[in-house]
Every structure is written in structure tokens, then in C-alpha cells.
N, C-alpha and C positions, 0 to 999 in steps of 0.2 A: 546622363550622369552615370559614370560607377560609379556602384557601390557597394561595400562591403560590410559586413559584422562579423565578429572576431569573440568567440567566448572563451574563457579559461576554464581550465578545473583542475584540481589538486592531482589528482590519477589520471584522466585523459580528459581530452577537450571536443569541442567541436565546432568549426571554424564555418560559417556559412557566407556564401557570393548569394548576393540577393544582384537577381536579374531580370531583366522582362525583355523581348525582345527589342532591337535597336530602334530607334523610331528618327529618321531624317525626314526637314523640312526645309523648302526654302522660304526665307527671310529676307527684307532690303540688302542692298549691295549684295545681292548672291550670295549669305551667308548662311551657311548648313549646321546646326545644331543637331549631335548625335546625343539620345538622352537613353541610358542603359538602366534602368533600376529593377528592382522584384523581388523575387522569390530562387531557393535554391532550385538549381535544372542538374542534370546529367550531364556528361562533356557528349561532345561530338563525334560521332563516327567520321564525319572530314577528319579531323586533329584529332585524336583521344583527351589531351592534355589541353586543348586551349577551351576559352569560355564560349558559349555559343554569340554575346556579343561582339566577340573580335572576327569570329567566322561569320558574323551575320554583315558584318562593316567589309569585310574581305571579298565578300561575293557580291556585296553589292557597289565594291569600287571594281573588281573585274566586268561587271555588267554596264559601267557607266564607258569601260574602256569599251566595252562590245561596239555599243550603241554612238560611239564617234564621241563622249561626253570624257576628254583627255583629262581637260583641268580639274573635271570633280574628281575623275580616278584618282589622280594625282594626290589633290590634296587628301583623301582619306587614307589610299598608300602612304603617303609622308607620315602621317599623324597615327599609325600603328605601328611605323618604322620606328617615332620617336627621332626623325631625321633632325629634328632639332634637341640635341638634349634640356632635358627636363631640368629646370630651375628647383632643387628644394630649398625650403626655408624652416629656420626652426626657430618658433619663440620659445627660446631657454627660459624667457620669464614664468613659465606655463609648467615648469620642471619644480619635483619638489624640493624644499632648501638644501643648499648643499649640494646638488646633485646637475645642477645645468651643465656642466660640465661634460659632468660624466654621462647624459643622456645624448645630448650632441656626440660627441664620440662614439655612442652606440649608433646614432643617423647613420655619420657617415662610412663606418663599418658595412653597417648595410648597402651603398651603394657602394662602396669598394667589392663586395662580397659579385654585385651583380657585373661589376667592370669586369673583375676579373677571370668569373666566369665565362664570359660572351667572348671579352679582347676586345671590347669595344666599351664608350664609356655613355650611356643611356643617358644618365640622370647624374647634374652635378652641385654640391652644398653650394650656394648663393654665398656672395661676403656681407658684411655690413652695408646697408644702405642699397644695394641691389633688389632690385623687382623677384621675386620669386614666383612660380608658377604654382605652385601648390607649398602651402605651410604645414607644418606637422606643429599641434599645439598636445599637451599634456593635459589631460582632466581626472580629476577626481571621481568621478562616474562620469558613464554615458548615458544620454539621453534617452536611449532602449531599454535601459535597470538591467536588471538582470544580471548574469554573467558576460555579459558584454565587456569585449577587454579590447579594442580598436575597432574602428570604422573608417571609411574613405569615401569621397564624394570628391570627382572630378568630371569636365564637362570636356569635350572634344567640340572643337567651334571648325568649323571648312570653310573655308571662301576662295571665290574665285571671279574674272572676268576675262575677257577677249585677251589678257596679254600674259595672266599671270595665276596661280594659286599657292591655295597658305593652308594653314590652320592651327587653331591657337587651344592649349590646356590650360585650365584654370580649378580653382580647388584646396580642399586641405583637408587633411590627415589628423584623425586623432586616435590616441593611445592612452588608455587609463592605465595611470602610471602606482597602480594597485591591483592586489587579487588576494580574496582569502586574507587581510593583516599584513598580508608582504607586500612590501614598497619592492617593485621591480627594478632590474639590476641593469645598467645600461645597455648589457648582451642581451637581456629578456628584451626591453622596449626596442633593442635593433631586430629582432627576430621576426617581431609584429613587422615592424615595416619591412623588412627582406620578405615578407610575404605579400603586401601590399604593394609591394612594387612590381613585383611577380604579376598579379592582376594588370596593372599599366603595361605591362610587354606581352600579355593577352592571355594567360593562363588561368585555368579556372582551379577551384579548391579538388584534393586529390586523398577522398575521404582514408582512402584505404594505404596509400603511400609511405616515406621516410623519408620525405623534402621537404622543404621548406611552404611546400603549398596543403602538407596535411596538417593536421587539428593539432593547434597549440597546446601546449603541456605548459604549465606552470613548472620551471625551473630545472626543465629537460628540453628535448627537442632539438633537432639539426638546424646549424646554422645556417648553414653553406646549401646552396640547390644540389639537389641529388643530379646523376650523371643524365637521365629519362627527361629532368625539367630541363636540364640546360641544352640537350639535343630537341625538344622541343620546341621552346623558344629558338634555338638557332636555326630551324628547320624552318620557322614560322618566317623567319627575319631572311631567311636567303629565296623566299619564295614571294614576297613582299618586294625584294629588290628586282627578281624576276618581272614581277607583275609590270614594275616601273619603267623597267627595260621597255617593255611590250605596247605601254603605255605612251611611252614618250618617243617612240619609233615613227619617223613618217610616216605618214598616208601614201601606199602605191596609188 
């Protein structure tokens, strides 16, 4: 599971990725369960910018290619590629009155923000009655107290057999849709999630930065990924396709 917590404050913030390292197991039908949660860590000397979960997933889908193990490489390359875009879902009902509207518009701001960034399209808003992969629900507090101002929890599922591999995201997103007396503005609660989404394409928080992956500012803050996030992430994603190249190459 990622996960994230997300606090607010009036003058600056401070945004913590709770992780622990990656722990894969197999399960019936070959199915591989990545579960990421913890404590804040440092980024990586591999990537400066990604989280050490997506480099701990990364190296251990390269070592499955080492070792002749195609279909697991496969599916955990696919499932950090995001080779299937991401289904979000948003319960407007969960938005305070009057505002479902305008907080859904903040959603999909936030993945336009990241399509347009990349030129690729990651993650797309769900219609009615479609399945979603991860819901983003609005709450009045969070579970943590505090200044806790978003969290995320998503599981990466991998499976595979003799003909085929996959793997599947599952999860949901929440955003308290308050801080301090102020009801956030549909641009603040897309902000939260241009950061949280950021985390799903494998970036870790960027305490010192001016992206979207540093510490939330109550009613300031860059929208958009700064130039360093989005050459990250795009760095991350053409080395990931490399991988798959290498991957899916016959056996001399």
C-alpha cells in the first residue's frame, strides 16, 4: 500500500510520504501483492526525486528480468509505467454543499495538470456507473487529527502465468476539505491531489523544492510540477520502457 499524509498550515506546511520498504509475496494464482507503508525516508541516490518504494519495485522487477522471471518483470514494469491508465472516481456526494461541482473540476484539473505535463495521459476521471480504480472521497477530518490535510492508500496487485501477466491498482484518496475555518477552494483540493498523484508515478515528497511535491501551503503553492519533477518522472518512465524492451526480448 502507498501511503501518504498530507498536513496544512496557515505559513508553511509539511507534507510527509509514510513508507517502509516494499514487501512482495506470492499468493494463489501467482498473485503478487506490493504493500508500501511507514515512516518519512530520504530519496534515493538511484533517482534523487523518486520514492525509495518505486526504486525498491524497479530493481526488484530488473532482477526478476536477470533471473529468466519475464512475466513478473513485466507485470511490475507495467504497474509503475501506469501502462494502464488509472481509473479515478470521485464521490461528489463527500464534497461540502454546494461545491461538488466545483471540487470535481478541481480532480480533473489535477490530472490534466499531469497529462499535460508528461504528453501522455496517466490517469483518467471515470463516467458514471464505471468501475473506478481508486475514489477520491472528501472528509471533514482525518483519521490521523491533527493537521492532517490528505492521505492515500493504494495497493499494486501483479499476477502472472505460463502465457500472460497483469496487475491491478486499487484504493482511495482522501482530502479534507477544511484547514484552519477555511473550506478549500476547488484549486486547493486539486493541489492535494496533483501531489498524490505525483506519489502513483513514483515521486517522493521534496521537502526543500517549488513543486508540486513540496509542503502544502494553505491557499499558496504551485500548481503545475515544477520542470526537475516532471524531467524526473519522465526520466523514470523512459527507463521503465527500456526495462520492458529488455524484458520482453527473446532469449538467445
Amino acid at each position: 500500500m502507498i501511503s501518504t499524509v498530507c498536513k496544512a498550515s496557515k505559513n508553511t506546511g509539511v507534507d510527509l510520504l509514510m513508507t517502509r520498504p516494499g514487501v512482495l509475496r506470492r499468493i494463489s494464482r501467482a498473485v503478487a501483492v506490493a504493500t508500501l507503508v511507514g515512516i518519512a525516508v530520504s530519496a534515493q541516490a538511484f533517482k534523487p526525486m523518486l520514492s525509495d518504494d518505486s526504486v525498491s519495485t524497479f530493481k526488484s522487477a530488473v532482477a526478476n528480468a536477470k533471473s529468466g522471471q519475464t512475466r513478473q518483470a513485466k507485470a511490475k514494469l507495467d504497474s509503475l509505467l501506469l501502462r494502464r491508465a488509472v481509473r479515478i472516481g470521485v464521490d461528489t456526494s463527500s464534497a461540502p454543499a454546494g461545491r461538488a461541482a466545483e471540487y470535481r473540476q478541481g480532480i480533473q484539473q489535477s490530472l490534466d495538470i499531469w497529462a499535460n505535463a508528461l504528453g501522455e495521459r496517466p490517469f483518467v476521471m471515470t463516467t458514471p456507473g464505471e468501475k473506478a480504480d481508486l475514489t477520491v472521497r472528501f472528509v471533514r477530518k482525518m483519521p490521523e487529527g491533527g493537521e492532517v490535510q490528505g492521505a492515500i492508500g493504494a495497493i499494486r496487485r501483479f499476477f502472472w502465468d505460463d502465457r500472460s501477466a497483469g496487475y491491478e491498482i486499487s484504493g482511495g484518496i482522501q482530502i479534507k476539505h477544511n484547514a484552519y475555518g477555511h473550506t478549500l477552494s476547488g484549486v486547493e483540493a486539486g493541489r492535494v491531489m496533483t501531489h498524490e498523484l505525483g506519489h502513483l508515478l513514483g515521486l517522493a515528497d521534496d521537502y526543500n523544492g517549488h513543486g508540486v511535491m513540496s509542503a502544502f501551503r494553505l491557499g499558496v503553492g504551485r500548481v503545475t510540477p515544477s520542470d526537475a519533477e516532471v524531467q524526473a518522472v519522465s526520466g523514470f518512465r523512459d527507463e521503465l520502457r527500456n526495462a520492458l524492451k529488455v524484458a520482453s526480448a527473446p532469449s538467445r
